[in-house]
ROGUTOR-856897 format. One record per residue (C-alpha): residue in one letter; x, y, z. Coordinates in nm, 4 decimals, always signed. Layout:
N
A|X|Y|Z
...
END
This chain:
65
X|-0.9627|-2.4585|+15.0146
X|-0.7382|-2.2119|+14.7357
X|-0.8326|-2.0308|+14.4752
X|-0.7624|-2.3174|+14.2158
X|-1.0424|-2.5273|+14.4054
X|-1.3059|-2.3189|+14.3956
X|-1.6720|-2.4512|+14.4089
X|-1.8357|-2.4624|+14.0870
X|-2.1634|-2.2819|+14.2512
X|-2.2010|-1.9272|+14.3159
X|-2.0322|-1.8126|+14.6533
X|-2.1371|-1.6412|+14.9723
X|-2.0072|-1.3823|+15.1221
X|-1.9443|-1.5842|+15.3992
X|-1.7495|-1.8390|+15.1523
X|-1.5291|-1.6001|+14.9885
X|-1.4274|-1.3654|+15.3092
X|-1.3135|-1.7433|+15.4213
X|-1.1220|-1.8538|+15.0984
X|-0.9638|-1.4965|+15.0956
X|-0.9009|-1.4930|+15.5159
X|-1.0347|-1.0892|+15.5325
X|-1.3769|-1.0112|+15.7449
X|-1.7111|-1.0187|+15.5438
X|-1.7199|-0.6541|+15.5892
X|-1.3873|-0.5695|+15.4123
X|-1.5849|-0.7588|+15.1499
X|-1.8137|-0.4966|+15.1648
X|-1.6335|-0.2196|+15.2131
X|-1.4071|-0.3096|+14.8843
X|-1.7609|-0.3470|+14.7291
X|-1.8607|+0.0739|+14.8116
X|-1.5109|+0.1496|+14.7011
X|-1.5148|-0.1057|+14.3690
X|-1.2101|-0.2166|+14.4175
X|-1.2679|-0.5904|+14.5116
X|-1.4199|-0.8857|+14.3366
X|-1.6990|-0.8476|+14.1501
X|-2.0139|-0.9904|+14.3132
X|-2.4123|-0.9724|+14.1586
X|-2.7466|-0.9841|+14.3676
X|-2.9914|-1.2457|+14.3253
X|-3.2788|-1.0583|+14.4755
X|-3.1697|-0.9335|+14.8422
X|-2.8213|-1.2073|+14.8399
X|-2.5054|-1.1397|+14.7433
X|-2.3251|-1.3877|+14.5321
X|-1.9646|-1.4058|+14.4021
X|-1.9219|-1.6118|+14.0624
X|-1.5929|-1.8496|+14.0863
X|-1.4190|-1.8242|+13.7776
X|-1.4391|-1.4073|+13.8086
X|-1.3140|-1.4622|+14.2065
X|-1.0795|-1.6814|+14.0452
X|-1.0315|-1.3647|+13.7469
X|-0.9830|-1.1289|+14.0024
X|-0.7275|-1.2883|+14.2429
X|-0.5218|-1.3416|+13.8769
X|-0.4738|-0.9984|+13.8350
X|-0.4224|-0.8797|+14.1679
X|-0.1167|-1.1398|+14.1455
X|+0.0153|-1.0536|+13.8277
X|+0.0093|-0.6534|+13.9255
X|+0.1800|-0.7056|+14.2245
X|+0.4701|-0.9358|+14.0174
END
């Protein structure tokens, strides 16, 4: 699955440390630091909206062009 394919529900960790291919806990980790994609709770569950995964992966590309 790419980034263009992305599921129109809300994402696991689990789903996007796969789509990305880094370890849930760099998922994490960018989390503390802020630097990765942005990600909500829905009471204790972490969740990852598509189109800002999708948002986010957009500018890391066009920053490192």
């Amino acid at each position: 699955m790419n980034v263009r394919t992305l599921p129109e529900r809300y994402l696991t960790p689990n789903d996007v440390a796969e789509l990305l291919r880094v370890p849930v806990e760099t998922l994490y980790q960018w989390r503390l630091k802020r630097t990765g994609p942005p990600a909500f709770r829905v009471g204790r569950h972490l969740r990852y909206d598509p189109a800002r995964l999708r948002e986010w992966v957009h500018g890391l590309t066009e920053a490192a062009a």
